[in-house]
C-alpha positions as CSV (number, residue, x, y, z in Angstrom):
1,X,13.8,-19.7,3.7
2,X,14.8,-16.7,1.2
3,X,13.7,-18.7,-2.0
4,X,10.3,-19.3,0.0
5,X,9.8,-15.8,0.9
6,X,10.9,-15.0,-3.1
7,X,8.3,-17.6,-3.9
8,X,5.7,-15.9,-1.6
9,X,6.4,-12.2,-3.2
10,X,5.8,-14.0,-6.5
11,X,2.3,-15.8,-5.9
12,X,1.2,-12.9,-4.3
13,X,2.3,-10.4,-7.6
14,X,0.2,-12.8,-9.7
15,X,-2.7,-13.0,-7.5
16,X,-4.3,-9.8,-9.7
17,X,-5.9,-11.2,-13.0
18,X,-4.6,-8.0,-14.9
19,X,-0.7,-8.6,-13.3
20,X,-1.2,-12.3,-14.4
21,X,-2.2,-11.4,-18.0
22,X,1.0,-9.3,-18.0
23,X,2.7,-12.3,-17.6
24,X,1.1,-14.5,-19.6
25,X,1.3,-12.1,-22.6
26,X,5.4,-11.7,-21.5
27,X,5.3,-15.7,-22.1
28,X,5.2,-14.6,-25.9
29,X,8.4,-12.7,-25.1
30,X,9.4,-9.5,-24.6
31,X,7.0,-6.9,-24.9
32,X,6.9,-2.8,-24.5
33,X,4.5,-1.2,-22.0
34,X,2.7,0.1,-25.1
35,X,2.3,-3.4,-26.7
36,X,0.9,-4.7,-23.4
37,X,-1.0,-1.9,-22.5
38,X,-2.6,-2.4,-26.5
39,X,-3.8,-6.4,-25.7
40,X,-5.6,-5.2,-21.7
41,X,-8.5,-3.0,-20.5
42,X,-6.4,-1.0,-18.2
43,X,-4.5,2.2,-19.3
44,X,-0.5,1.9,-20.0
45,X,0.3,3.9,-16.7
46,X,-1.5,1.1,-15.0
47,X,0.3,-1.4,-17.1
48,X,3.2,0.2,-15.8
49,X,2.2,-0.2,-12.5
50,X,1.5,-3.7,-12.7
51,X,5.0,-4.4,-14.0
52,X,6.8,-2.6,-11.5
53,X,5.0,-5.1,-9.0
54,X,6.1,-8.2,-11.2
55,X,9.6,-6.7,-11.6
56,X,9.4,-6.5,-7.8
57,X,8.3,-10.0,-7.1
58,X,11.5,-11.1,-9.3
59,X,9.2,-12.1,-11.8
60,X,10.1,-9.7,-15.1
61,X,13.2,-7.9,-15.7
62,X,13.4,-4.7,-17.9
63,X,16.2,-3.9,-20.7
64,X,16.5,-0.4,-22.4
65,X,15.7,-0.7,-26.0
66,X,16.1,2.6,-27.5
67,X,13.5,5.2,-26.2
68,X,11.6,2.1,-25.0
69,X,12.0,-0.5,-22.2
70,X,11.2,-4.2,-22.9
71,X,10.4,-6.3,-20.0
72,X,10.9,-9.9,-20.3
73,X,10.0,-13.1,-17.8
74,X,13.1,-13.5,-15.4
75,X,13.9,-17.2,-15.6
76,X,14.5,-17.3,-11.7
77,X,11.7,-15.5,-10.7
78,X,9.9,-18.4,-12.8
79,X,12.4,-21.2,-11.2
80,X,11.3,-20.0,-7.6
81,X,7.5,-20.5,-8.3
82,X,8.7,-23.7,-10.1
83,X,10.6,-25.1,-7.0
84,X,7.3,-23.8,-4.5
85,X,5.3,-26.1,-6.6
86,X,7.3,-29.0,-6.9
87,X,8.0,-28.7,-2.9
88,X,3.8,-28.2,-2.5
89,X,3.2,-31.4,-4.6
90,X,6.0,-33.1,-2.8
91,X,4.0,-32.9,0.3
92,X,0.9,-33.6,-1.4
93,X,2.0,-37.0,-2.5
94,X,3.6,-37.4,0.5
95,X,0.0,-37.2,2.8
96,X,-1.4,-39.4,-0.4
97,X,1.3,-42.1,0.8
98,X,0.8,-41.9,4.1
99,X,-3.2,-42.2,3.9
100,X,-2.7,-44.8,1.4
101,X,-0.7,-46.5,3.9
102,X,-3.1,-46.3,6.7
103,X,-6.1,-47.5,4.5
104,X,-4.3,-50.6,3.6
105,X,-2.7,-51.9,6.6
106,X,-6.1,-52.6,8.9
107,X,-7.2,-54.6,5.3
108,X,-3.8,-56.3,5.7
109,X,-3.9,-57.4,9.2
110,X,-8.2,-58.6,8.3
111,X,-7.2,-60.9,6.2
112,X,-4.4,-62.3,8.3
């Protein structure tokens, strides 16, 4: 139940196209606010924003570099929305088996 609520916090974070770009760009690796704030139409008090909602949702982690912070994916923020989707396609196939299954077994007993 925790790693679904986790998972929930996370979706949630990147359902705002400017908080997803955050991410995306932080796929490159780790980045300043500045950097970030250099590559989006939104000013870097807003980028700042937008990562303390990511950092939140367990989804970037910060580490002091000097006078700067760099923020970085966190690997199990990223294995939590990893194991959501693998549990959601689960299911999927699951409901493709079972409708699979009931299409084919009135053909079966036709041609009986």
């Amino acid at each position: 139940m925790l790693a679904s609520l986790v998972a929930d916090r996370a979706w949630e974070a990147l359902g705002d196209p400017t908080r997803r770009r955050v991410f995306e760009l932080l796929r490159e690796g780790p980045r300043p606010v500045g950097e970030l704030a250099d590559e989006l139409p939104v000013s870097r008090p807003a980028v700042s924003q937008h990562l303390a909602v990511l950092r939140d949702a367990g989804l970037v982690v910060d580490q002091r570099d000097g006078r700067r912070n760099l923020y970085r994916i966190d690997p199990n923020g990223l294995a939590a929305l990893r194991t959501d989707l693998e549990t959601m396609w689960d299911d999927v196939l699951g409901a493709f088996a079972d409708a699979a299954a009931r299409v084919t077994e009135p053909e079966r007993e036709e041609s009986r």
